[in-house]
N, C-alpha and C positions, 0 to 999 in steps of 0.2 A: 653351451655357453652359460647356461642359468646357474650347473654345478660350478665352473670357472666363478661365478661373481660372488658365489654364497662363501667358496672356499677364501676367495680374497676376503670378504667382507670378516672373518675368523681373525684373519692377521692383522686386516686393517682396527679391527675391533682390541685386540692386543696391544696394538702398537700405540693408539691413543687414549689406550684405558690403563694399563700398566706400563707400557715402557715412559710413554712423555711422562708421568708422572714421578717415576721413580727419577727420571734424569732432573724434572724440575725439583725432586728431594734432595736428590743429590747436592745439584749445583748450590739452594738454598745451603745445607750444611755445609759445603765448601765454604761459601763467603761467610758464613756465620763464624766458621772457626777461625778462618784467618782474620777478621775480623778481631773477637775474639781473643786471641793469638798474639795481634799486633799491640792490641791495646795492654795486654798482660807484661809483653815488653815494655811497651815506651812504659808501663806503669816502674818496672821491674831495672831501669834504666835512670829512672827518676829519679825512684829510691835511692842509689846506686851513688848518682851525683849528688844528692843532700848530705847524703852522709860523709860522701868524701868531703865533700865543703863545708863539714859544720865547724871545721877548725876556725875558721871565718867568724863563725856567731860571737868569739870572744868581742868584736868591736864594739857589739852594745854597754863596752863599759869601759868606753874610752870615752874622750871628748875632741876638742877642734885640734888643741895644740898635740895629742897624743894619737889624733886619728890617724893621723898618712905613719908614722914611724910603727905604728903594732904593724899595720898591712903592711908595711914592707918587711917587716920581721916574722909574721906571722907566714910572709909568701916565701920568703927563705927557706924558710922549715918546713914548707910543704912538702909528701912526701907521695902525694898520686897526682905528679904533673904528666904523667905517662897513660892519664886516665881519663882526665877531665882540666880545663883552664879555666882557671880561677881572675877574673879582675875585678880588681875594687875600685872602684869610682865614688869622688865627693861631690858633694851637695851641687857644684857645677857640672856636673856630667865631666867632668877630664879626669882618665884615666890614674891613678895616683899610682899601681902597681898592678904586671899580668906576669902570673906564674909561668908564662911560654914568653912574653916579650911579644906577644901581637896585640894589635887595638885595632880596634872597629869604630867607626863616629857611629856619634849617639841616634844617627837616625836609621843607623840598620840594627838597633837593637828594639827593639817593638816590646823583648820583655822588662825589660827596663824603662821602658817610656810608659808602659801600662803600668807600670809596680809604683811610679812614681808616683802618678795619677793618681791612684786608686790606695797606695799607701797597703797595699797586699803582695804576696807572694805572687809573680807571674811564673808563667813557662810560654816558650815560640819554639816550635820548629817548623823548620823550612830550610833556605838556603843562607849561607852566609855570603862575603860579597864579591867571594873568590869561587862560590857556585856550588860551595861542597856542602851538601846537607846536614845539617848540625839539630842538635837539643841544645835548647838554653832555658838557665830561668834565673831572676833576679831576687834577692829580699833585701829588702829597705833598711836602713839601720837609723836607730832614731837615740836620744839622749833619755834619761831616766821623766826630763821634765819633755819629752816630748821634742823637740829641736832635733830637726834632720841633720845626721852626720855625712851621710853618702847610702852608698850598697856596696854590696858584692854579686858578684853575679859570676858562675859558674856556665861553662859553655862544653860539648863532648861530641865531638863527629858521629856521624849516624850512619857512615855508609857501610863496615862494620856488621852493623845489625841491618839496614836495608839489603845490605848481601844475603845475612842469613833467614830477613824472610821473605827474598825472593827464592832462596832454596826452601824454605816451608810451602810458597803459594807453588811452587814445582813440583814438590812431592806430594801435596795435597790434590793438586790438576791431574797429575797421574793417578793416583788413588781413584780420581772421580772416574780416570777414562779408563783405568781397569775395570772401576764397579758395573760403569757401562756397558763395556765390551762383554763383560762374562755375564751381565744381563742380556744384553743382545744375543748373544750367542745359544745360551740357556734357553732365553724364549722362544727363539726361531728353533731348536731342537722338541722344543713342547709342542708348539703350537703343529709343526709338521708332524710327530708322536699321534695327533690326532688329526691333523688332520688327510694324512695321506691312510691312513685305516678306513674314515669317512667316506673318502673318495673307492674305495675299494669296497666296501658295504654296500654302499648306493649304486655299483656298478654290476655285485651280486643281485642286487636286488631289483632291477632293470630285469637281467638276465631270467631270474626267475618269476619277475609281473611276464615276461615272455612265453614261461611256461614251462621251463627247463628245472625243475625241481633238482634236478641233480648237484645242481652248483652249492659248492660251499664255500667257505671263508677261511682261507688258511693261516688265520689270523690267531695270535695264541699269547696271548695275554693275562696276568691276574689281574687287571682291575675293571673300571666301568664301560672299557672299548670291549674286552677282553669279553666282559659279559652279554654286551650286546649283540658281538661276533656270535657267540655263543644262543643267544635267543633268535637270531636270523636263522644259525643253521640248524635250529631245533624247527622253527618255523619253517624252513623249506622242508627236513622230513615229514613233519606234519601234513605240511601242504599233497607233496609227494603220496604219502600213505593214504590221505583225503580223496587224491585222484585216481588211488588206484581203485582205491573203496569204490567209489562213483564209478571207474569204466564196468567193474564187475555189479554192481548194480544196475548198469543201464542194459548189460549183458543178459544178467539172469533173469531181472524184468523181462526183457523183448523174447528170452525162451518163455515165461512164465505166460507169457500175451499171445506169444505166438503159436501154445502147446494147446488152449482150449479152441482157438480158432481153427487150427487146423481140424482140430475132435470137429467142430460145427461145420466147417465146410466139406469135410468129410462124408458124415452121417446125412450131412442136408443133401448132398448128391446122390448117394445110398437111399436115402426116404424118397426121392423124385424119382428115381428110376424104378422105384420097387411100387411106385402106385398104382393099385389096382392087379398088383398078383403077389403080394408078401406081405399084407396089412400087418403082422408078430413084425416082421423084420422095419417097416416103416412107424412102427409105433416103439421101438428099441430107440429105430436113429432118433425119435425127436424127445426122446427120455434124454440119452446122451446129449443131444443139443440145447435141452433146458437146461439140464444140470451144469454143463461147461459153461451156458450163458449164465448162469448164477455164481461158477466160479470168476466168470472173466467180473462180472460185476463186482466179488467181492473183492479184487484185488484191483481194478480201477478205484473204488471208495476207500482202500486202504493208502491210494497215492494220493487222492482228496484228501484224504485226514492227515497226514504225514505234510503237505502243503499247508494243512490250516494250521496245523501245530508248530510249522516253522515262522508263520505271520501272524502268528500270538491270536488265528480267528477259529481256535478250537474250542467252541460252547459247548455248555449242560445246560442239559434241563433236568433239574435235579427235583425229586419229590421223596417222600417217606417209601416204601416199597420193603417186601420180605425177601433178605439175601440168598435166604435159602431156597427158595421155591427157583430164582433165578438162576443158581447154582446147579440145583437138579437138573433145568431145560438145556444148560448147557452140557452136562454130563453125559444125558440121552440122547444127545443128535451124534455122539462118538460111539455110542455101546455097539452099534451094525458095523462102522467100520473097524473098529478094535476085533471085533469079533471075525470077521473076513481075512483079516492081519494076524490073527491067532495070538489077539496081545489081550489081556486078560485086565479089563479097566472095573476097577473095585472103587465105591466112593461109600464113605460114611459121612452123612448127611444127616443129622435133625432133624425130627420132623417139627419142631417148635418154630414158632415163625420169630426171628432177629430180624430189626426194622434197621436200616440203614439211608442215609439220606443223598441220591443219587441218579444219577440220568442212567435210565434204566436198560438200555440199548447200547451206550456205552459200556458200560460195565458185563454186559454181556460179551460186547466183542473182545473185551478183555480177557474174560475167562475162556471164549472161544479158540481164541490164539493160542493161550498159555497150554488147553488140553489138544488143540491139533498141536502143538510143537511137541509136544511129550508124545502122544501118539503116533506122529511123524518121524522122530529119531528113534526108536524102539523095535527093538527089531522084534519077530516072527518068536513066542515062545515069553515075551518077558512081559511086565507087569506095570502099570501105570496106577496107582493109588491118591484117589480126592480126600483131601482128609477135612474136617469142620471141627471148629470150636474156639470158644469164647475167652480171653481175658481182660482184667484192668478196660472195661468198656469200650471193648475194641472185638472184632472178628479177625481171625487167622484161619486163610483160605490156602493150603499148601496143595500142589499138586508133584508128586514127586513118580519116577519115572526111572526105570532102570537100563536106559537106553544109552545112545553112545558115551554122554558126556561131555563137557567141555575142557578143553586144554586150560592146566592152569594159567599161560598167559592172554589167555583171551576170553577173563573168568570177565574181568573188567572193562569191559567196551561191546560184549553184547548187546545193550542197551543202546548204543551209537546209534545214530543214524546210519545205514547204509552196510552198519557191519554185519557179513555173516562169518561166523566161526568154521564152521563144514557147510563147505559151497556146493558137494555133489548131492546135497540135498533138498527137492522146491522149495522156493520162498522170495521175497524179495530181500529182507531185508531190515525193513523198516516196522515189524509189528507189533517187536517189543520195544520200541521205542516209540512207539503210539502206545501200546500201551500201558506204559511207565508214566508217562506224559498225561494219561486220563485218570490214574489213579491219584498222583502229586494233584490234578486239580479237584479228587475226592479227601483231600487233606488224609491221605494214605499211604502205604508206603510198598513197593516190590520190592524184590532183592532175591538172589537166585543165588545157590548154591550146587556146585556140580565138583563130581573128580571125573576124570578120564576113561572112560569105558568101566565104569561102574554106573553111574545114574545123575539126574539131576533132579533137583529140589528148585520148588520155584513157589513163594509166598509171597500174598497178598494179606495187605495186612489194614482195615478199614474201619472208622468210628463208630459204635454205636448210636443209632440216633433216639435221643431223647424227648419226647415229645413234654415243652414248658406246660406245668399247670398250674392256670390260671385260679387264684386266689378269689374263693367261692365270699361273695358279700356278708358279713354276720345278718344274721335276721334282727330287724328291730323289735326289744322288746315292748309288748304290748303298755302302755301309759293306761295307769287307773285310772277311768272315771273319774271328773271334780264330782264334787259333794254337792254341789247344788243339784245336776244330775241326777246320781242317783236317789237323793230324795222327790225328785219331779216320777222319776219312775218308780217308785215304791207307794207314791201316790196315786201316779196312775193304776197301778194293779188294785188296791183297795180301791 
């Protein structure tokens, strides 16, 4: 129901964010033009009639006795009675002559009654008194000294042009309800464009908060759906490789856990039964039982570090210390097993002491790790080489190893959490990614280099530490003796 209401809320957010607006653009530009439109006519209509009636203007140069004989001669000769009606009226309002033979009383004529008043050009429309909507407009005609002679007044049916712009305000309505409809139309295709992909994303994505990593998004688009389709089903393989990573980590841990305990509960069964008639054999089991409890220990502390590293509560205790002597101690706790393994671990090592500045147990398990993993993939006959030396105030610690190899596509995520490259061999997992994680907080750097059943290279790479020194005081120099002084003691000697 919550995805129902977000999806409506999309179109409803649509419909009064762009659609009402564009219909209130709309419908605004429709009356604007007609509008507009109309006015351009009756302007255009106006003109129309002045000009046909300016034949009329001659009577401003008539007078009383010649006023009614021009207008009727001048209405004779009219020649756009098919256009517009022409009547002149004298200074009494009575009709003196109409180029159609109709007359109006002076009180349906409103522009003549203002024209008179006002001694200006009027214009009325509206209805005339037979209902037919007309233009009219009147001008006043006055003597040279000012003496009202009459008017003329020009009159022209309007239905005409009211026809042709109610075929404009028709064709204009339609224009609006096309614009509308293919806006409608268009929108509700867009807004579904996304949001039926939406609906189908969040329903993958259900699927896969479920657990189901397999699901994808058959969705295939070039744009911002298109890509996000695209980042979900990147995300669930992710997700997916993430859980397999983890089943086979929690696998090869519980072998890793469960391989020394069996050695201890083995051997401790073997040491109890053998006491007091196999002391060689009961002092082996508890060798073997120390030993594996020291293994089971180091790989319980390594799931502890891998925890602290993932809640940011991986500390140093970092102090000045010699990399090299540390470098040795880790070297020598592999020379007995290399040697049992028939692997041949060769290190050149300095004897000069380089001071680094580093929690000194860390950095140990570091280099611990890096030469059990090269000892560990190496098989029987080949060679593990510590190499030492100095550039650009830094230490380069390479431990390089001619042992299986990494595949080149899993050159890049060894360092993961949880990933192992070759699973049939002990490990959790997680060591070089502890210890990646304690070098970066040694402001350091690893990075492993390997081919395929040739060898791997694996360098550590760490600052030298410079110990500040402290800017020794000038000595003061000694101030001579005043002069009063030493003549006090020169006196005193005599």
């Amino acid at each position: 129901m919550r995805l129902d209401i977000k999806f409506k809320s999309i179109t409803y957010k649509w419909f009064f964010n762009i659609f009402l607006v564009v219909a209130l653009a709309v419908c605004v530009a429709a009356v604007a033009f007609s509008s507009l439109y109309s006015s351009l006519y009756n302007e255009k209509i106006e003109a129309l009639a002045l000009d046909y009636s300016d034949e009329f203007s001659a009577l401003v140069n008539t007078d009383r006795k010649t006023f009614a004989d021009t207008a009727i001669s001048i209405a004779d000769k009219f020649k756009y009675k098919d256009k517009i009606e022409v009547q002149v009226i004298d200074k009494n309002g009575k009709l003196v002559v109409s180029t159609t033979g109709f007359w109006a009383d002076v009180g349906e004529m409103p522009d003549y009654l203002k024209a008179k008043e006002t001694k200006t050009f009027q214009t009325y429309k509206g209805k005339s008194s037979t209902k037919e909507p007309i233009m009219a407009g009147t001008t006043m005609i006055y003597t040279q000294k000012g003496e009202e002679l009459g008017a003329y007044r020009w009159v022209t049916s309007m239905s005409l042009a009211n026809k042709i712009m109610g075929y404009i305000t028709a064709i204009v309505v339609l224009i609006c309800v096309v614009i509308l409809a293919v806006t409608a139309i268009t929108g509700i295709f867009f807004v579904k464009s996304i949001v039926n992909p939406i609906r189908d994303v969040s329903n993958i994505a259900r699927t896969i908060a479920m657990g189901n990593f397999d699901s994808r998004i058959e969705i295939k688009k070039d744009d911002e759906i298109g890509e996000l389709c695209d980042a979900i089903n990147y995300m669930a393989s992710e997700l997916s490789n993430s859980e397999n990573i983890k089943n086979d980590f929690i696998s090869s841990v519980s072998h890793e856990l469960r391989t020394p305990l069996t050695a201890i509960r083995g051997w401790g069964e073997t040491a109890k039964m053998s006491l007091g008639t196999d002391e060689e054999l009961v002092q082996r089991g508890l060798d073997v039982v120390l030993s594996e409890a020291d293994r089971l220990s180091g790989l319980v502390e390594e799931l502890l570090d891998f925890s602290r590293m993932q809640t940011g509560r991986l500390s140093l205790v970092s102090q000045p210390m010699d990399i090299t002597l540390l470098l040795k101690e880790s070297v020598d706790m592999y020379v007995e097993l290399a040697k049992q393994q028939n692997i041949d671990l060769a290190f050149a090592i300095p004897n000069d002491e380089i001071v680094v500045l580093g929690d000194k147990n860390r950095l140990k398990q570091v280099f611990i790790n890096v030469i059990d993993n090269a000892v560990k993939y190496t098989n029987a006959g080949g060679q593990v080489l510590v190499n030492f030396d100095t550039e650009e105030a830094c230490v380069r610690i390479t431990v390089k190893d001619t042992g299986v190899g990494i595949p080149a596509e899993d050159i890049d995520r060894v360092k993961e959490k949880f990933y192992k490259a070759n699973k049939t061999v002990r490990g959790s997992g997680i060591g070089l990614a502890v210890a990646d994680e304690i070098i970066k907080q040694h402001d350091g750097l690893l990075f492993i280099e390997s081919i395929e059943n040739v060898g791997t290279t694996v360098t550590v790479v760490l600052p030298i530490y410079e110990e500040a020194v402290e800017e020794q005081p000038q000595e003061q120099q000694e101030l001579p003796q005043p002069q009063e002084t030493q003549i006090e003691s020169e006196q005193n000697d005599g």
